[in-house]
C-alpha positions in Angstrom: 47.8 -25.9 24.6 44.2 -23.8 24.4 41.6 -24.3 27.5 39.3 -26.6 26.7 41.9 -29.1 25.1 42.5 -32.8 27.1 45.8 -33.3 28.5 46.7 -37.1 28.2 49.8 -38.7 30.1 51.2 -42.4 29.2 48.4 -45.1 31.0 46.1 -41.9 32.4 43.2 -40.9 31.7 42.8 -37.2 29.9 41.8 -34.9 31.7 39.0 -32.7 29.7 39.7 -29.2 30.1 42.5 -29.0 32.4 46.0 -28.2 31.3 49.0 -30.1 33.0 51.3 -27.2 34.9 54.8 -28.6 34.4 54.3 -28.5 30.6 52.4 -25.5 30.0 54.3 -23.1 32.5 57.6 -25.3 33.7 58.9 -22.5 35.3 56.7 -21.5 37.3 56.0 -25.4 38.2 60.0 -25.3 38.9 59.6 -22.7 40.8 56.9 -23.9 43.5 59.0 -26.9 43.4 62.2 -24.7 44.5 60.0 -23.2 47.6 58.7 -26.8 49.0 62.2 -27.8 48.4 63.6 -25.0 50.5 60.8 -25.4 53.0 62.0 -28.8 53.6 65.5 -28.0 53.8 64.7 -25.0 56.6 65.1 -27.5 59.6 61.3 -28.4 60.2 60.9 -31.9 61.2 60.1 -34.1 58.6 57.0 -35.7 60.4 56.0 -32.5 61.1 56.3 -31.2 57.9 54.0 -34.3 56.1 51.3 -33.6 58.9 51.0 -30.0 57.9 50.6 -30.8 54.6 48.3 -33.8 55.2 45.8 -31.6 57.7 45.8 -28.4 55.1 45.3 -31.2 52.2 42.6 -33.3 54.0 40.8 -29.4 54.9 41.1 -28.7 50.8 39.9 -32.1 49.5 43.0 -32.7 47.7 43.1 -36.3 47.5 46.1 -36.3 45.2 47.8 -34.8 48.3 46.8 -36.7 51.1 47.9 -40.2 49.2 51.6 -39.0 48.2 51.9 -36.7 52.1 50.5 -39.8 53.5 53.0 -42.1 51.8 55.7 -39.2 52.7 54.4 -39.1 56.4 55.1 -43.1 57.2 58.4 -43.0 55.7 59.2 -40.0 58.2 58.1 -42.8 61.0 54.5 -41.7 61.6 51.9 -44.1 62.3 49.0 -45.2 60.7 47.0 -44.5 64.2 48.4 -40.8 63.8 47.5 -40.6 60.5 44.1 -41.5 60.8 42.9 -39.5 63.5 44.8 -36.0 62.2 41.5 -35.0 60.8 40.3 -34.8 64.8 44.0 -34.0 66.0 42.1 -31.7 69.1 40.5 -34.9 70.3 43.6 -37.4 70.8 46.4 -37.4 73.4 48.9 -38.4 70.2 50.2 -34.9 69.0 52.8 -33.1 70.8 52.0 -29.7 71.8 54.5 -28.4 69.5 52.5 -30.3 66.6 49.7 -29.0 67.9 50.5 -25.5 67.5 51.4 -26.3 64.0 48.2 -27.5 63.3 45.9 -25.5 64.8 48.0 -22.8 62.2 47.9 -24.8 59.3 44.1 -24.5 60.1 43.8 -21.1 60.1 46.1 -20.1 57.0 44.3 -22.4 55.5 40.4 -21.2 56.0 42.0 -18.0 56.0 39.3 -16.0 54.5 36.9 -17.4 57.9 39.2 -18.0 60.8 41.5 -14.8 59.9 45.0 -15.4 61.6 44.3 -15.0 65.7 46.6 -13.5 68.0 46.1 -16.6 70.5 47.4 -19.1 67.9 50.1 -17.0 66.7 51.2 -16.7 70.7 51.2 -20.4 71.1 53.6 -20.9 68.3 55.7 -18.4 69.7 55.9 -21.1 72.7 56.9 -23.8 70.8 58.7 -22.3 68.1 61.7 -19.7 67.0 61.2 -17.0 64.6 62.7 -18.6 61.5 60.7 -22.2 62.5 57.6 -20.0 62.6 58.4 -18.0 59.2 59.1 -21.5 57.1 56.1 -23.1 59.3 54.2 -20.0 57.7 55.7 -20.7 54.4 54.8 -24.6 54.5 51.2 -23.8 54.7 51.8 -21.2 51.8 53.2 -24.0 49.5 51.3 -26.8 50.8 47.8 -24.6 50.0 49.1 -23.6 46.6 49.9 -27.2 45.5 46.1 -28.0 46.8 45.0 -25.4 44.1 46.7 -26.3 41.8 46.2 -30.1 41.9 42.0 -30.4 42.3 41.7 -27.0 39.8 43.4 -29.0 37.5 42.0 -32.3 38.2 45.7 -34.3 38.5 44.8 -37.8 38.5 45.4 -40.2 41.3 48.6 -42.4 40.7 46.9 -46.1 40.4 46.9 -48.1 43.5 49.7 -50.4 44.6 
């Protein structure tokens, strides 16, 4: 497939200009899909896991993310009340302080390039954390960021509502 060609999938739209990663480059697709598979296998929490990925998705404008993380995120038990107020986590007495040192550094791997990575936040995971939690923690923001990329640069289409 060239750049500039439409990528059309059975009942969706084309998408002008954007090529669809698991065709063009399946092993590399495969290949991100290994890592979040490993990530989820490392012993995180699975509620924890979905709100990391729903914060540094809702921070990226990935839509595509936040609906299937969301969907993820209630089948791990969280609530909708949780879910709607992660965008102003700081705010609410309804994160643990072991979720909110997660997601104070999902927020600054994710605006890396503005918030840098701060000694401060990298102590208070230390405090609720062990060095492999924080390393595959680390890791989940990596994949989580890189799936964000990939899904608004190349436009993936939102699956139709239920």
């Amino acid at each position: 497939m060239r750049t500039g060609e439409s990528v059309m999938r059975a009942g969706e739209p084309a998408m002008r200009g954007r090529v669809y990663l698991p065709k063009v480059a399946p092993d590399t697709y495969s290949a991100i899909r290994e890592l979040d598979a490993t990530v989820r296998r490392s012993g995180l929490e699975g509620s924890l896991i979905e709100l990391v990925k729903m914060r540094a998705s809702q921070i990226n404008g990935c839509a595509f993310c936040l609906d299937m993380h969301a969907k993820d995120a209630r089948g791990h038990g969280e609530t909708e009340q949780r879910l709607y107020l992660l965008n102003a986590w700081r705010e609410t007495p309804y994160y643990s302080e072991r979720e909110r040192a997660a997601l104070a550094w999902t927020e600054c791997l994710t605006r890396l390039p503005t918030d840098g990575a701060p000694e401060e936040l990298y102590r208070a995971l230390e405090e609720k954390f062990t060095p492999v939690e924080i390393a595959n923690l680390t890791a989940l923001i990596g994949v989580i960021n890189v799936w964000n990329r990939l899904a608004v640069g190349l436009n993936w289409p939102m699956p139709r509502a239920a």
